[in-house]
SEGU-997492 format. One line per field, with one value per atom (N, C-alpha, C, O): residue number from 0; residue in one letter; x, y, z negated. Coordinates in steps of 0.05 Angstrom, whole numbers, padded with zeros to 5 digits, always signed. Layout:
<rs>
rovex	[NUM ...] .
voro	[A ...] .
c1	[X ...] .
c2	[Y ...] .
c3	[Z ...] .
</rs>
This chain:
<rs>
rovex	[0 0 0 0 1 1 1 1 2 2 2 2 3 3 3 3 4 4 4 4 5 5 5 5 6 6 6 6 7 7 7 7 8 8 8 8 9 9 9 9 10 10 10 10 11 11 11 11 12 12 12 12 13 13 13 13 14 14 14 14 15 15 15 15 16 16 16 16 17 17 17 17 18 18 18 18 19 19 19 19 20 20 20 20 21 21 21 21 22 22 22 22 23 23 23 23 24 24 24 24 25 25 25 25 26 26 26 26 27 27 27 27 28 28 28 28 29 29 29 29 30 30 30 30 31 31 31 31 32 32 32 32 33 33 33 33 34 34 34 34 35 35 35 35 36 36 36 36 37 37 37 37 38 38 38 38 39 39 39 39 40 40 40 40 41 41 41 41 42 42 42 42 43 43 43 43 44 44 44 44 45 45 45 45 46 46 46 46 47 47 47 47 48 48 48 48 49 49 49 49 50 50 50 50 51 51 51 51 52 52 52 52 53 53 53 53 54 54 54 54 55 55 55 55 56 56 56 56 57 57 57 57 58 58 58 58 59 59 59 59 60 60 60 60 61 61 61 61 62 62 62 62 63 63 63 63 64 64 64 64 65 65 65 65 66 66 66 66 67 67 67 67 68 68 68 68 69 69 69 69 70 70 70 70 71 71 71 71 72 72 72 72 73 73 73 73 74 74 74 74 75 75 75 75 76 76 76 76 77 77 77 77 78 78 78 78 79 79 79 79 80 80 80 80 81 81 81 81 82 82 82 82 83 83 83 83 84 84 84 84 85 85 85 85] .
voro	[X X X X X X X X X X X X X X X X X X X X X X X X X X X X X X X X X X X X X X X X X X X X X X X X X X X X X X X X X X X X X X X X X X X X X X X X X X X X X X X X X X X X X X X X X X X X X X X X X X X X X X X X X X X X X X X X X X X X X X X X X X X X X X X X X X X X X X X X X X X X X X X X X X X X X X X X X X X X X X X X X X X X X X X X X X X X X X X X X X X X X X X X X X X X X X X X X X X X X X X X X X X X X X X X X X X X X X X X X X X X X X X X X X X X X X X X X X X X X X X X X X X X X X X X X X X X X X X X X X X X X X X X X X X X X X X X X X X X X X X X X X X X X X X X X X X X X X X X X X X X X X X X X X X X X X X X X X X X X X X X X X X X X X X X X X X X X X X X X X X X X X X X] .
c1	[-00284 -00286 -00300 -00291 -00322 -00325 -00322 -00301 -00336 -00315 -00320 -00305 -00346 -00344 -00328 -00323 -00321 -00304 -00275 -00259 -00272 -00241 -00239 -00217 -00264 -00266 -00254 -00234 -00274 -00263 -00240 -00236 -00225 -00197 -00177 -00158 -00184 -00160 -00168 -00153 -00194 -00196 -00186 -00177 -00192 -00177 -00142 -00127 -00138 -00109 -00090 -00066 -00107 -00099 -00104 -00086 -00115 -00112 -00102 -00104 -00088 -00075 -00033 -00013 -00038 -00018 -00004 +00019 -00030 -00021 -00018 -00006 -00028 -00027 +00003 +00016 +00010 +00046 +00056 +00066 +00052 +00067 +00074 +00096 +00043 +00042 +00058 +00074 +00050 +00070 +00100 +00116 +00111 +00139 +00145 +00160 +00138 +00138 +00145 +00165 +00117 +00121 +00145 +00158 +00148 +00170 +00195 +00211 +00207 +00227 +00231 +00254 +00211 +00206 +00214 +00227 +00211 +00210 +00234 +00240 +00246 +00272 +00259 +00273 +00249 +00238 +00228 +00229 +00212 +00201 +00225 +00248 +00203 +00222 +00236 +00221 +00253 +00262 +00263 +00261 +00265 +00270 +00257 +00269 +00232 +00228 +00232 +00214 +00259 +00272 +00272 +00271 +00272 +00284 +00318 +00323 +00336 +00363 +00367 +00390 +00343 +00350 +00336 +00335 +00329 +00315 +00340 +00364 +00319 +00337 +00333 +00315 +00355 +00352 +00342 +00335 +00340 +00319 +00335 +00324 +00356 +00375 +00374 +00378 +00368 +00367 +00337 +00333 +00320 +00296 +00290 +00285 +00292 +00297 +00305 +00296 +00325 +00352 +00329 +00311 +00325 +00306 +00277 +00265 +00264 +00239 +00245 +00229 +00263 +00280 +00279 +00262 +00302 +00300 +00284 +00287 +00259 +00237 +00214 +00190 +00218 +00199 +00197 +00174 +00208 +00207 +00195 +00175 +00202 +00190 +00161 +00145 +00155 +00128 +00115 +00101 +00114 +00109 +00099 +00076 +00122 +00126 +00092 +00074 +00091 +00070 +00048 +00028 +00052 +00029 +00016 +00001 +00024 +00020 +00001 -00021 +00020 +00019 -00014 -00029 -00020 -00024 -00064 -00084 -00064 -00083 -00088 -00111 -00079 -00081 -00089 -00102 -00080 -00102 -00129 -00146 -00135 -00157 -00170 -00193 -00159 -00175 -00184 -00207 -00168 -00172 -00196 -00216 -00193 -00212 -00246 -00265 -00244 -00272 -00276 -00300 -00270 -00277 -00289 -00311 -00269 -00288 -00309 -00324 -00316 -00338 -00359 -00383 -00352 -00375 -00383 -00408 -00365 -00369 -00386 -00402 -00377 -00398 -00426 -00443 -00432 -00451 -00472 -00496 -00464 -00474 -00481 -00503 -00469 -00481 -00498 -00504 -00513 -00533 -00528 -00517 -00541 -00531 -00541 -00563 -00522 -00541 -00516 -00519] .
c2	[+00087 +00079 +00102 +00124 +00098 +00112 +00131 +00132 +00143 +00163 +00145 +00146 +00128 +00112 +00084 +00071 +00079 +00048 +00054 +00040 +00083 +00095 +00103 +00108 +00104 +00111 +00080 +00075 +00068 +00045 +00023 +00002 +00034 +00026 +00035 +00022 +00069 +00078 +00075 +00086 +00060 +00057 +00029 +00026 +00007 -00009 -00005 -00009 +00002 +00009 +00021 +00017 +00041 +00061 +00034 +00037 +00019 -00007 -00028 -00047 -00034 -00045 -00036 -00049 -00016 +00002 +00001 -00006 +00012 +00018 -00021 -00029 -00034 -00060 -00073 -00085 -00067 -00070 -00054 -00065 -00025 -00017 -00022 -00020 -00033 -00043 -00077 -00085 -00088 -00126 -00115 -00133 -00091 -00085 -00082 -00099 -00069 -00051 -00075 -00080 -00089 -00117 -00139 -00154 -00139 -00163 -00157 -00175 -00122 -00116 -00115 -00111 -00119 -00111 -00136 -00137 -00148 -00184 -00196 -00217 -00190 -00197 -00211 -00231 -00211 -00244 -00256 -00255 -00272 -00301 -00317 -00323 -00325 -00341 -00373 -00390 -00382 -00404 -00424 -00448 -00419 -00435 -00414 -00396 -00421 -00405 -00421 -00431 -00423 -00425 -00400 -00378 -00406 -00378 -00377 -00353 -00388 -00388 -00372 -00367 -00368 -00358 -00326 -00314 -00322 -00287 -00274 -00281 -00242 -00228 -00210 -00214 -00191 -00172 -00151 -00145 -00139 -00105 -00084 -00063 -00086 -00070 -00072 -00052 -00098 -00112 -00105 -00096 -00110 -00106 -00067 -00051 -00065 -00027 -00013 +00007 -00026 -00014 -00025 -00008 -00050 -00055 -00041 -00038 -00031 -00024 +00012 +00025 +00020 +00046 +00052 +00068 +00038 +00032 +00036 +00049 +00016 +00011 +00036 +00031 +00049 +00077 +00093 +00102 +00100 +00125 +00102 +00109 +00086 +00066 +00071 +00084 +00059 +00052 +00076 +00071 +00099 +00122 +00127 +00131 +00127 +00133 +00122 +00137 +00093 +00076 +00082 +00087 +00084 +00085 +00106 +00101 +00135 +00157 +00162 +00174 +00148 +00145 +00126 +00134 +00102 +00084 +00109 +00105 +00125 +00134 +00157 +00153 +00176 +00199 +00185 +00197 +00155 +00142 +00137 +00149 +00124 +00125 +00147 +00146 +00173 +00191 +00198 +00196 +00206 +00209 +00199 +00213 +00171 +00151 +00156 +00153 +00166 +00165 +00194 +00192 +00219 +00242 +00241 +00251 +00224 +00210 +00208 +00220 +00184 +00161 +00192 +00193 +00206 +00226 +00238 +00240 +00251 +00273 +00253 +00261 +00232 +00210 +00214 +00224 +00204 +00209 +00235 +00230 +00256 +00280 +00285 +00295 +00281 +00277 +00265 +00244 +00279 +00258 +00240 +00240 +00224 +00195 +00200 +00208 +00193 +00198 +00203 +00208] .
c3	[+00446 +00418 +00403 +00405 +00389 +00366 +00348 +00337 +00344 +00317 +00286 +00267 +00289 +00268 +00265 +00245 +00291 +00293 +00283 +00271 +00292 +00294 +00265 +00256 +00250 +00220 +00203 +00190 +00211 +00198 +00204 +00191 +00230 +00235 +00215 +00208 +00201 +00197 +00173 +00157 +00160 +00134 +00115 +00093 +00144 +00144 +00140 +00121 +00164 +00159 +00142 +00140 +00127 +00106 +00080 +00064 +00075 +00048 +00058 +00042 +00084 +00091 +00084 +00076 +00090 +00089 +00059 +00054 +00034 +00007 -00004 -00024 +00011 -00007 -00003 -00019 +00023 +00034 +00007 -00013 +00011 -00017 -00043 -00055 -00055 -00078 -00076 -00093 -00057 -00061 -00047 -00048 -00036 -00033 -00065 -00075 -00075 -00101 -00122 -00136 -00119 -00142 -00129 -00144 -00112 -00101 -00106 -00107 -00110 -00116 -00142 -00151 -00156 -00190 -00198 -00219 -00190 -00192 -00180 -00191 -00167 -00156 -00132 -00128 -00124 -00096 -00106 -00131 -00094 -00101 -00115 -00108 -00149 -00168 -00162 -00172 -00153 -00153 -00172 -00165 -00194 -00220 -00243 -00254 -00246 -00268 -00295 -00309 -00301 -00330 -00346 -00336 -00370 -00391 -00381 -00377 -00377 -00374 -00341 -00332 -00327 -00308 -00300 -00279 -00319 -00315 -00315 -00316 -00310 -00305 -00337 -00355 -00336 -00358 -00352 -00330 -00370 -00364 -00355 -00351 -00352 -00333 -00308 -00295 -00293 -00270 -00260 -00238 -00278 -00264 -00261 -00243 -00282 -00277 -00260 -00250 -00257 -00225 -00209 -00205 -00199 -00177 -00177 -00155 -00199 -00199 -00194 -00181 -00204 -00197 -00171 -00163 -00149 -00128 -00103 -00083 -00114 -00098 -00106 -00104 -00111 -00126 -00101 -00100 -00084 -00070 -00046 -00034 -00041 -00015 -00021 -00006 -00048 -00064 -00055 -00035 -00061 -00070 -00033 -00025 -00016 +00014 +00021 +00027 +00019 +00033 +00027 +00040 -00002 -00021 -00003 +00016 -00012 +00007 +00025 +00026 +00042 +00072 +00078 +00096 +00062 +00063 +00050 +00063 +00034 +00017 +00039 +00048 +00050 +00071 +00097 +00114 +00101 +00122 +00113 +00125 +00094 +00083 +00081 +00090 +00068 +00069 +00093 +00098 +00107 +00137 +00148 +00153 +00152 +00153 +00147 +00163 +00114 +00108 +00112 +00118 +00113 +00134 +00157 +00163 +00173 +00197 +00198 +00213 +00175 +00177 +00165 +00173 +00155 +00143 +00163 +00165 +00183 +00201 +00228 +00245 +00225 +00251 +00242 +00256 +00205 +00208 +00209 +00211 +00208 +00212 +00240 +00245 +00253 +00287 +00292 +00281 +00316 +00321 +00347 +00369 +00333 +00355 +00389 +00396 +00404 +00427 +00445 +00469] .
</rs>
């Protein structure tokens, strides 16, 4: 494999990674998928805070994790192209 294929695996995978974080992040913010979106059935801002609280350090973890692949990634793709092909 490549140093450029292996570039754009882990660039892929690195916005693969942070987008899990960000819909973990919003799905806990949100309580789950809404069942009945009535006004008589929300939640209060204590409820969503605690859950958006919560899910912060996960968020933060992936996110991370998810941005240092990417970076990674396009270093790669720079340092492939500086070589000469052959």
């Amino acid at each position: 494999m490549s140093k450029r294929a292996r570039a754009r695996v882990l660039v892929g995978t690195g916005l693969a990674v942070i987008l899990w974080g960000v819909l973990g992040f919003t799905t806990a913010s949100l309580g789950g998928p809404p069942e009945e979106l009535r006004f008589a059935n929300r939640r209060s801002y204590t409820e969503v805070k605690r859950a958006a609280h919560s899910a912060f350090v996960p968020f933060v973890l992936r996110a991370g994790a998810g941005l240092a692949l990417l970076l990674f990634g396009a270093r790669l793709a720079g340092l492939a192209e500086d070589e000469p092909e052959g």
